[in-house]
C-alpha positions, 0 to 999 in steps of 0.5 A: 529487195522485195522477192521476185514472184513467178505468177503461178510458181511463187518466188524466184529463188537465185543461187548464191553467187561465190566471191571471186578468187585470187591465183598466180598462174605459173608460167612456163616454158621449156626453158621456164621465164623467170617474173623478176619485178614484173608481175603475174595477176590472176582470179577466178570464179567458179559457179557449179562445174563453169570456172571463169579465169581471168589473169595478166602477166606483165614484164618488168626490167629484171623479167627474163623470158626463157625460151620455148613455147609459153603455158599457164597454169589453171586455176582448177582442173579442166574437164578433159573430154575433149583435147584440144580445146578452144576455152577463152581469148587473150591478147598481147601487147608490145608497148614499144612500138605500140602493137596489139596481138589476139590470141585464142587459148586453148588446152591440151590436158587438164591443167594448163592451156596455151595461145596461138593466133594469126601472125601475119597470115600464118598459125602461132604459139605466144613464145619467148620471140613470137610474135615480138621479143618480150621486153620491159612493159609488154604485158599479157591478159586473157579470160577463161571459161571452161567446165572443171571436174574439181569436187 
């Protein structure tokens, strides 16, 4: 491919970009679930100090779901500036019967972040029976994007 010129400035130069990334996000609560043949899928990507993280959890017949309000862990540490904050969407899905839940995630610290969305009307965290008791096929997604302080 030919470089790219910039009349008057010469050749655009692009910034190599890195290869993605797998990672197995822990997911806890305070009585922490347990993936049994379910399973935890994840990656990211990191370009200067902006991690993207894309991730599923999606539960299988010997999946156990603890109790308490649900976390995931972070591929790389967030820049912690500002608590609290909004860094991506996600969404659950109760494959019986058929119903779809969105969720914005956000962190509190460093190195976890957590989902809460409208359940008919009113505010929620994603946790063991809300907004659905989790069962076999059910299945979790999000994408990600904040600022790391990682090195």
């Amino acid at each position: 491919m030919p470089d790219l010129v910039i009349p008057g400035q010469g050749p655009l130069i692009l910034p190599v970009i890195p290869n993605w990334q797998d990672f197995t996000t822990v997911w806890s609560s305070s009585s922490p679930p347990a993936i049994g043949n379910g399973s935890i899928t994840g990656k990211y990507i990191r370009i200067g100090d902006l991690v993207i993280f894309q991730g599923r959890i999606e539960a299988g017949s010997t999946t156990t779901f603890g109790s308490g309000q649900y976390s995931c862990t972070l591929p790389l540490p967030r820049d912690n500036t500002v608590s609290n904050q909004a860094i991506g969407n996600g969404w659950v899905r109760n494959v019986s019967p058929a119903a779809d839940y969105h969720f914005f995630c956000y962190s509190t610290n460093t190195t976890t972040f957590v989902f809460r969305g409208l359940i008919e009307g009113a505010s929620s965290l994603w946790d063991f029976d809300s907004p659905f008791t989790l069962a076999d096929g059910d299945w979790a997604t999000w994408t990600l994007m904040y600022e790391t302080t990682a090195a």
